[in-house]
MDTraj code that builds the backbone (N, CA, C; nanometers):
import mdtraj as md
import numpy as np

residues = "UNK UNK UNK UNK UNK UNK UNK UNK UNK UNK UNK UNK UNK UNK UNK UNK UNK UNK UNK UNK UNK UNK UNK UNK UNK UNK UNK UNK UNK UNK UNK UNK UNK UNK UNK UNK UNK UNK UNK UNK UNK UNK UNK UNK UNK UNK UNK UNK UNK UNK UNK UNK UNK UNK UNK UNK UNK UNK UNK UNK UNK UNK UNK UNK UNK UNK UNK UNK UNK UNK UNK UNK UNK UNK UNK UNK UNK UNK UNK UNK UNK UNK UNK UNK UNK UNK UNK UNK UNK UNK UNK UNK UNK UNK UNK UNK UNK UNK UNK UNK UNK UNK UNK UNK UNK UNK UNK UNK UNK UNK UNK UNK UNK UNK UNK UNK UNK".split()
xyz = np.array([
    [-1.2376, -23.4866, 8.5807],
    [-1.3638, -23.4152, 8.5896],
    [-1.3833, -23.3336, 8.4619],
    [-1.5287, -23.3006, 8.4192],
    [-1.5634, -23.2466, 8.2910],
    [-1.5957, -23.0990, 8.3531],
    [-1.6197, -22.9740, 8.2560],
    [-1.6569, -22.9135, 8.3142],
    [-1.7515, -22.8590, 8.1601],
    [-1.8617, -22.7479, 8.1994],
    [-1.9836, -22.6880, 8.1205],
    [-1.9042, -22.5667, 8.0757],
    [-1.8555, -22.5019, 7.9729],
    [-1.8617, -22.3475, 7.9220],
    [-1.9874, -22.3375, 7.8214],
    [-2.0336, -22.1978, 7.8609],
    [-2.1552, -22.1371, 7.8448],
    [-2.0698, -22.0125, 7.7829],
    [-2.1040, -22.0090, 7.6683],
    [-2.0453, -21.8684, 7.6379],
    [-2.1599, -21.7857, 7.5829],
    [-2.1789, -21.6930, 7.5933],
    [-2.2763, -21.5860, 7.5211],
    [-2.2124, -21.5065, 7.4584],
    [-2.2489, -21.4834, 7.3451],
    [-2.1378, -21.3690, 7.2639],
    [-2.2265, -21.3547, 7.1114],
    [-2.1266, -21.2042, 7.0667],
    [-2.2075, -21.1401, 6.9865],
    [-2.2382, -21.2194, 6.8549],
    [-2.3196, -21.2120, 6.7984],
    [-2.3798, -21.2970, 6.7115],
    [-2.2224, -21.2924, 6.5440],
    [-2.2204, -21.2424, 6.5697],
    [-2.0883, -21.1671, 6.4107],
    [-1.9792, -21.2363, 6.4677],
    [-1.9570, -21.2439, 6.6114],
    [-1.8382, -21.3027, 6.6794],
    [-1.7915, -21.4812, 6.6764],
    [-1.9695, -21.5452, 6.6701],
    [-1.9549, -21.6646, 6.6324],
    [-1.8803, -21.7628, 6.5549],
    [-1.8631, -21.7306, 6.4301],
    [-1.8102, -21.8199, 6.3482],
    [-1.6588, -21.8271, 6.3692],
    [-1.5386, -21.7185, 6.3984],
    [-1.4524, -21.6988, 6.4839],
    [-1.4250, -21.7787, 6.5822],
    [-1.5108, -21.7590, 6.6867],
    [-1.5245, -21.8385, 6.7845],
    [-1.5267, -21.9976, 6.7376],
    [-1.5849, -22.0229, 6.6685],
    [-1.6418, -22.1624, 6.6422],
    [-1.4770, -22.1898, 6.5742],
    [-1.4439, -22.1527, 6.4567],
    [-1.2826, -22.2067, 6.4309],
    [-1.2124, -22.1902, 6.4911],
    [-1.1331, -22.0999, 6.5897],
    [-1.0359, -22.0732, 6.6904],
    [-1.0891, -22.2455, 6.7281],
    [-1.1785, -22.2582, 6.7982],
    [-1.2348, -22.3949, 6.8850],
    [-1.1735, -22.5190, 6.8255],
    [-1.2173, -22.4854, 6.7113],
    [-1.2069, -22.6068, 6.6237],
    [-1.0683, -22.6706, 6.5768],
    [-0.9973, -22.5900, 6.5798],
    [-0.8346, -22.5367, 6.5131],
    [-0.7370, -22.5900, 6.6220],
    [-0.8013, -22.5606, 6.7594],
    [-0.7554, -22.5784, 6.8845],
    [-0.7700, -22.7416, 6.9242],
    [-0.8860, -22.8104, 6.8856],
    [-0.8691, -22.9180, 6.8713],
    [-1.0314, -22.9970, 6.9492],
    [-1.0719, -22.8605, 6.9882],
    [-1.1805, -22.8549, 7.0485],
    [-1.3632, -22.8066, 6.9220],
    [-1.3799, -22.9521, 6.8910],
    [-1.4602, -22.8979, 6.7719],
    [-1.6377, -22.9569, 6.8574],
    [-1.6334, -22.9917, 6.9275],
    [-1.7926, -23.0179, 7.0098],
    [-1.8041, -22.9044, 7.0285],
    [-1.9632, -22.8555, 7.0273],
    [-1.9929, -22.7058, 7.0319],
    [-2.1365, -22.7254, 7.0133],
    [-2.2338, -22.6679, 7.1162],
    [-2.3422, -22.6986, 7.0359],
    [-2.3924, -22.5002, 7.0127],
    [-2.4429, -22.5055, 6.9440],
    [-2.4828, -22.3372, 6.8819],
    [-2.5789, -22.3275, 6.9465],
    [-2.6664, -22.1833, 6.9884],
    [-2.7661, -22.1855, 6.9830],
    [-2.8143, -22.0176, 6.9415],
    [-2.8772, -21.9504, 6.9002],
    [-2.9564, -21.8128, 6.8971],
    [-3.0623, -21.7955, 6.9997],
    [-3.0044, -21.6628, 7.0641],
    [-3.0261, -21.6173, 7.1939],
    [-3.0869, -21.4994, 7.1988],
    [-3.1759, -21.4494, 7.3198],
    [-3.1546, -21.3319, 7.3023],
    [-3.1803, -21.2582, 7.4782],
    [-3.1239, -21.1532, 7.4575],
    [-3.1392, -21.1134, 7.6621],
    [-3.0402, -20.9428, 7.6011],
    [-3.0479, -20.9362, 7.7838],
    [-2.9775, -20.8273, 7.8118],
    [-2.8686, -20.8029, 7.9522],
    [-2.7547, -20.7434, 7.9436],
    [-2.7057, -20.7308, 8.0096],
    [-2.7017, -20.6120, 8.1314],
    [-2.5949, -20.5415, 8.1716],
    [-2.6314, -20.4930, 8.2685],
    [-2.6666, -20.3362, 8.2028],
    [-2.6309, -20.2663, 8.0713],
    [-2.7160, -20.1911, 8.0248],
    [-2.8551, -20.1860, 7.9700],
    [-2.8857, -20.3015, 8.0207],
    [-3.0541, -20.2828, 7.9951],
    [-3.1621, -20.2823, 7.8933],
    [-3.0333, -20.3588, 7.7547],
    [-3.0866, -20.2935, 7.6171],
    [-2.9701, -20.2240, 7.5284],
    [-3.0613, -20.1556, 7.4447],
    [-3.0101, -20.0448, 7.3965],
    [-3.0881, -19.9713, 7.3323],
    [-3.0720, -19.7949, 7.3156],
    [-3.1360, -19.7058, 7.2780],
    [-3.1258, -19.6443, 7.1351],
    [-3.1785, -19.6569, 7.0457],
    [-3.1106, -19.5925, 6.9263],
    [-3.2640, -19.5112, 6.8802],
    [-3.2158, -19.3601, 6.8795],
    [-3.3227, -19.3000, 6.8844],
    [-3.4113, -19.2826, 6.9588],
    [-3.5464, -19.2949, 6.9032],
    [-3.6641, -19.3429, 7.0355],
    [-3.6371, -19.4845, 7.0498],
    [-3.6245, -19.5417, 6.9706],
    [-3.6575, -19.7223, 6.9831],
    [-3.5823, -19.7326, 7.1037],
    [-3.6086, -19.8403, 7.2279],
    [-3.5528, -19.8738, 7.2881],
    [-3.5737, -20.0280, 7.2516],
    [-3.4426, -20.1339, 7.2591],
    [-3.4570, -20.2492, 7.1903],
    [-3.4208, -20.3148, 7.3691],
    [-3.5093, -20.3725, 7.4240],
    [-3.4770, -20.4455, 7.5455],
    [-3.4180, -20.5785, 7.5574],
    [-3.4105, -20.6450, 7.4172],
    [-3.3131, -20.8112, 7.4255],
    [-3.2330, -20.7832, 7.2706],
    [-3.1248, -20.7997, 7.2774],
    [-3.0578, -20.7534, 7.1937],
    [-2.9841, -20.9156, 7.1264],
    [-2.9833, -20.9841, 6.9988],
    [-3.0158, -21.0485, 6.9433],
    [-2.8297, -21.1070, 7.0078],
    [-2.8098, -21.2704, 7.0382],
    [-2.6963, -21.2751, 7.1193],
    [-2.6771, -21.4913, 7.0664],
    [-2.5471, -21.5147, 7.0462],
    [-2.5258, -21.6355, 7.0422],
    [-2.4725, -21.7187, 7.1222],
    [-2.5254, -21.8268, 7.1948],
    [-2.4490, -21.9147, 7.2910],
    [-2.3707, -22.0401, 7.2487],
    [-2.2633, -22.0522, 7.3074],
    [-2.1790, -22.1720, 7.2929],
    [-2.1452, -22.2233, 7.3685],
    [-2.1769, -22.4158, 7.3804],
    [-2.1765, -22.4648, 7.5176],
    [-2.1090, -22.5563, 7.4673],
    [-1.9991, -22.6056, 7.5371],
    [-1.8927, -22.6945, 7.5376],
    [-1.8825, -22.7436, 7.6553],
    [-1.8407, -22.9319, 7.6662],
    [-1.7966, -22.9887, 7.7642],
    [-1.6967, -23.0415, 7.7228],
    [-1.5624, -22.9871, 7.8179],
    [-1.4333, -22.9852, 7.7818],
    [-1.3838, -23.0999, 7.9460],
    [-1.3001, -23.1501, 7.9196],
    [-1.2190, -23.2040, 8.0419],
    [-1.1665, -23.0389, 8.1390],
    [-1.1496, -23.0450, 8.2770],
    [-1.1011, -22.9425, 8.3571],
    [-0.9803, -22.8877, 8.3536],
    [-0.8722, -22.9752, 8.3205],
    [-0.7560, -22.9389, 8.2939],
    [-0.7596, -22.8731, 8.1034],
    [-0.8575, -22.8393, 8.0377],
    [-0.8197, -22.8055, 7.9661],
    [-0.9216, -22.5878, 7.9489],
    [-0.9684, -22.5842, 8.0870],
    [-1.1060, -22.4547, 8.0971],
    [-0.9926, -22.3428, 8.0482],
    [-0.8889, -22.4018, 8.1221],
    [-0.8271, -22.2263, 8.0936],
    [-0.7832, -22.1784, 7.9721],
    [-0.7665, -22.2637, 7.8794],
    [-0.6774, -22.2747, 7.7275],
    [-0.8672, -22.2511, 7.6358],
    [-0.9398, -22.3009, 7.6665],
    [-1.0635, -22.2943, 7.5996],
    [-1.1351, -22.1235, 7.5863],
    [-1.1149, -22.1281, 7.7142],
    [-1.1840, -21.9640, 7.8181],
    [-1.1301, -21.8955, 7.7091],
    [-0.9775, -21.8584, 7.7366],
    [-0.8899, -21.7713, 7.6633],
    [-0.9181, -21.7582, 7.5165],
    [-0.9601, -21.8952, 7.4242],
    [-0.9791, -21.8897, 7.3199],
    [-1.1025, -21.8080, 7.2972],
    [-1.2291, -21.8633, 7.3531],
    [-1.3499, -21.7814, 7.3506],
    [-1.3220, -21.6236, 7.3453],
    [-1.2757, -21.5820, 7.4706],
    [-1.2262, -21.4424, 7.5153],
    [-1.1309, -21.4007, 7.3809],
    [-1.0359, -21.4018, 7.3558],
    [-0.9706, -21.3906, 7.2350],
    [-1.0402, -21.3477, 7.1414],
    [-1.1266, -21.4647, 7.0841],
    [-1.1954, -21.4258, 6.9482],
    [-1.3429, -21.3318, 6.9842],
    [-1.3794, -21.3654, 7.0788],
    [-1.5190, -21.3181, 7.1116],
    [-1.5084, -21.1688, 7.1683],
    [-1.3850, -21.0841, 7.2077],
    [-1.3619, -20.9800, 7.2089],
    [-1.3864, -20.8464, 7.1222],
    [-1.4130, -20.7439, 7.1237],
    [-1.4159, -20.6494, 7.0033],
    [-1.3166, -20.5968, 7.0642],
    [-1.2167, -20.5367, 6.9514],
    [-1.0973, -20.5155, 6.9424],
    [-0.9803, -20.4999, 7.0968],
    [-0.9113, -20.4610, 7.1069],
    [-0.8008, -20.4445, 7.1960],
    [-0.8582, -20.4786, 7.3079],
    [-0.9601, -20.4199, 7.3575],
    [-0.9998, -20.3446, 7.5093],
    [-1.1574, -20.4196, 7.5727],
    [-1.1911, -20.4689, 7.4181],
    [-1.3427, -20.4917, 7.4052],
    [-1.4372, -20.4305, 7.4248],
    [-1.5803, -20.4012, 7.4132],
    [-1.6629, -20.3232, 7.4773],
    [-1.7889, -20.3566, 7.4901],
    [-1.9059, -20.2968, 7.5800],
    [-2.0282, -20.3629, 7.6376],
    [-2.1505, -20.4578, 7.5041],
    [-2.1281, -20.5281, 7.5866],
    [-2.2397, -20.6284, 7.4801],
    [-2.1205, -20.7152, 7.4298],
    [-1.9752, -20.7541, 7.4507],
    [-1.9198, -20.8213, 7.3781],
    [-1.9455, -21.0049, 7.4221],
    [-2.0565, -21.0139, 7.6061],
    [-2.0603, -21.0940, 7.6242],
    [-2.0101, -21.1857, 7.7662],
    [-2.0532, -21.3012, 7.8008],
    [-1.9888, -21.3540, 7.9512],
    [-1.9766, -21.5207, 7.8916],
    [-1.8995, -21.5565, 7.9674],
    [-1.8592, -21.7079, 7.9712],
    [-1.9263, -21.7518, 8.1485],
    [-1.9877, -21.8760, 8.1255],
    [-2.0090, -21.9279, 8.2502],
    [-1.9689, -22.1005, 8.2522],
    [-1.8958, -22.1231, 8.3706],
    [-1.8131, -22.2504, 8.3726],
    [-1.8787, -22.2634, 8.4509],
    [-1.9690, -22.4468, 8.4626],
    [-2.0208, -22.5257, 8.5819],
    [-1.9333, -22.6689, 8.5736],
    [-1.9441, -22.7222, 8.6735],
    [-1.8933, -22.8563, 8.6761],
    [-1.9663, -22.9584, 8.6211],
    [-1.9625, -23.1040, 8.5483],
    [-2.0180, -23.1809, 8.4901],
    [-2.0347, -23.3157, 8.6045],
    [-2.1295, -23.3359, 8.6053],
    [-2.1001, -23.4524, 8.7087],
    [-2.1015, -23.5568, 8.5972],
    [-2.1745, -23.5952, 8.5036],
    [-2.1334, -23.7205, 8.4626],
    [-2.2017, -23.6830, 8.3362],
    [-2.1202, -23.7546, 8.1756],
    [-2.1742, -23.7550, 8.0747],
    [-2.1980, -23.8962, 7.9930],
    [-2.3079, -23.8814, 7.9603],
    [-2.3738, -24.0108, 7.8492],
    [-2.3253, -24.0195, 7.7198],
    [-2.3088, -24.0918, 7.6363],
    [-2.2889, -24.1071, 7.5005],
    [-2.4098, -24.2004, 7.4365],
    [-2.4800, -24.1309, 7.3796],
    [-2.6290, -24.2104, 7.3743],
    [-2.6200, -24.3510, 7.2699],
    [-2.5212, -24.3415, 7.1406],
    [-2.5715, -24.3998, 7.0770],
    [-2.5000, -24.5405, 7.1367],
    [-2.3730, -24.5199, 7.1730],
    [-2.2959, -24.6365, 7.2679],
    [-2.2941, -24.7147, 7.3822],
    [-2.4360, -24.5500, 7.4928],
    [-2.4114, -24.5642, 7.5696],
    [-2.3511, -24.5856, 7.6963],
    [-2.2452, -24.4960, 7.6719],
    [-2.0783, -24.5040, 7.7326],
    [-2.1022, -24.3862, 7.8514],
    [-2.0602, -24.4192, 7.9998],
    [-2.0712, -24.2850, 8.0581],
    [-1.9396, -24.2444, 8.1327],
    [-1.9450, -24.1408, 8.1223],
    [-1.8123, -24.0752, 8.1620],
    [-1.7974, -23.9660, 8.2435],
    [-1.6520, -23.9092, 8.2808],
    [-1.6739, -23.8360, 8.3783],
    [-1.7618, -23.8201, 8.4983],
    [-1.7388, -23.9166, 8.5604],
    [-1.8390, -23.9689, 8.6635],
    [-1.7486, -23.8814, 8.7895],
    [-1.8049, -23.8481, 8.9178],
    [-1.7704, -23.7328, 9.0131],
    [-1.7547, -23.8219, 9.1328],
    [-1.6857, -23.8581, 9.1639],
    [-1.6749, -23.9576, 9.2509],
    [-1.6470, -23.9328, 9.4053],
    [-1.6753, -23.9600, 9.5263],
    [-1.7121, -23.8629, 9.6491],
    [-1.5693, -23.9667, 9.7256],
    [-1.4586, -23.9186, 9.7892],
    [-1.4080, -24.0122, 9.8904],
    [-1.4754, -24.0190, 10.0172],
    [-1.4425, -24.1459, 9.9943],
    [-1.4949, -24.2198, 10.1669],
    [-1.4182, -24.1515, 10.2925],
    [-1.5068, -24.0987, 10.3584],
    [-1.4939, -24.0265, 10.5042],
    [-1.3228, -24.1466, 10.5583],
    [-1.2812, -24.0923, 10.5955],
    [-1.1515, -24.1095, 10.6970],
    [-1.2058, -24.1783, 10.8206],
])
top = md.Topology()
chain = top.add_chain()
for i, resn in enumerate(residues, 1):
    res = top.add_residue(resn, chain, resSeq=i)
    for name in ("N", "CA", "C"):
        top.add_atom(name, md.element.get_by_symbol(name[0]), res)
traj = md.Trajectory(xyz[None], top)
């Protein structure tokens, strides 16, 4: 089985992220520039209140036996220092039911249901 990581993380944190990945052996990644808010709501600097605070996503489909070694990497690099702190970001893992390879047309990771007993 395949599975989806969704990572959101700080924009400076990216490129980090992206080699740890890569280094690891895991170089599919698609980028994207984001922007939202978490459970502080923003942020305040001064009067300005800035309500989507500028944020990068990274989505990888990794095999299942490999989420926990990936996760850790993300988390690792995508951390601010020791302890980390707010705005550093969330990872979200879904399951893949089945993937295409367009130019080959090859499909994979297919989810397969057993037959009732």
């Amino acid at each position: 089985m395949m599975i989806m990581i969704r990572a959101i993380i700080r924009p400076e944190k990216a490129d980090d992220v992206l080699a740890a990945l890569m280094d690891a052996g895991f170089p599919a990644v698609t980028k994207y520039s984001v922007a939202g808010r978490g459970k502080q709501r923003g942020i305040k600097i001064g009067e300005i209140t800035y309500d989507e605070i500028p944020k990068t996503m990274l989505l990888s489909v990794v095999h299942v036996e490999d989420k926990e070694f990936v996760i850790k990497t993300i988390m690792d690099e995508a951390r601010s220092g020791a302890k980390g702190a707010f705005g550093d970001g969330k990872i979200f893992v879904s399951e893949v039911e089945e993937v295409f390879t367009i130019s080959s047309g090859i499909r994979e990771g297919m989810v397969t249901e057993e037959a009732p007993a």
